[in-house]
N, C-alpha and C positions, 0 to 999 in steps of 0.2 A: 478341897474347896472350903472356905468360911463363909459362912451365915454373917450379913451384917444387919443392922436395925436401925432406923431412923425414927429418933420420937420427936415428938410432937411439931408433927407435920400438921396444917391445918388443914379439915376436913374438906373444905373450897377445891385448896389444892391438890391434895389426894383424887378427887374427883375427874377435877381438868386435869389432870394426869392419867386416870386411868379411859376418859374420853381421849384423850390425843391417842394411845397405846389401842384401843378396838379403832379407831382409826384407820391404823397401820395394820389390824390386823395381828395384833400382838396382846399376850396377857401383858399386868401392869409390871409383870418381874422383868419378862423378854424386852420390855422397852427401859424399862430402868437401866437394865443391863447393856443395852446397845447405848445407851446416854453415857454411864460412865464409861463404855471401853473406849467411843469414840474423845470422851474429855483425855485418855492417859495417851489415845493414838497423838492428840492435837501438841501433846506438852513434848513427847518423843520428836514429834515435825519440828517442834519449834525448836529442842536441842539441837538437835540434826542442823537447823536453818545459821542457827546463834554461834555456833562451830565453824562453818563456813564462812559468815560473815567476819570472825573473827579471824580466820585467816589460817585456823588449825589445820585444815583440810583443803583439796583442793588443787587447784593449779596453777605452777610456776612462772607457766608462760603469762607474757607481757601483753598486755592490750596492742598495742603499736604490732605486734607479732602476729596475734589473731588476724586485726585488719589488714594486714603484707597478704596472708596468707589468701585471706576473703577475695581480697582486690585480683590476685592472683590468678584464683582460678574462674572467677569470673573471667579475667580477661583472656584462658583458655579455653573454656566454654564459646563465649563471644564469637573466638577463631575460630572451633572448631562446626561455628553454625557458620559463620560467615556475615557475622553482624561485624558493620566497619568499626573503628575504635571512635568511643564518646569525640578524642582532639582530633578526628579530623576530616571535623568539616569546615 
C-alpha cells in the first residue's frame, strides 16, 4: 500500500469532510478511501460502457432479429394460455 497526502486542503473543508465521514460512521481515512475507490469504480463503468457503445464488444444480432424473436414467443405464450391473437378480432 502507498500513503498519499493532500495539501492544502482548506480547514472549512477538512471539517465538512470529516462531519459527512462520523455521519456514515466512518473515520475521515475510511470515507476518503470509499470516495476515491468509488471515483476509479465509476471511470472502469464508464470504460466498460464506452466499449460497448462503440461496438468493440457485444452482440452481432440485428434489432429486426431481437424483435422476430420477442414477437415470437410472445405469440407462443399467447397460445399456450389461450389468449386469441391481437388480428382477430
Amino acid at each position: 500500500m502507498v500513503v498519499l497526502r493532500i495539501r492544502d486542503v482548506p480547514e472549512e473543508m477538512r471539517n465538512r469532510l470529516a462531519a459527512i465521514a462520523a455521519e456514515r460512521g466512518q473515520s475521515l481515512q475510511a470515507y476518503l478511501y470509499d470516495v476515491l475507490a468509488d471515483e476509479v469504480r465509476r471511470r472502469d463503468d464508464l470504460a466498460v460502457l464506452e466499449a460497448f457503445s462503440a461496438g468493440r464488444h457485444g452482440t452481432r444480432v440485428d434489432t429486426a432479429d431481437v424483435l422476430d424473436a420477442l414477437h415470437a414467443a410472445r405469440a407462443e405464450r399467447d397460445r399456450a394460455l389461450g389468449v386469441p391473437p391481437e388480428d382477430a378480432e
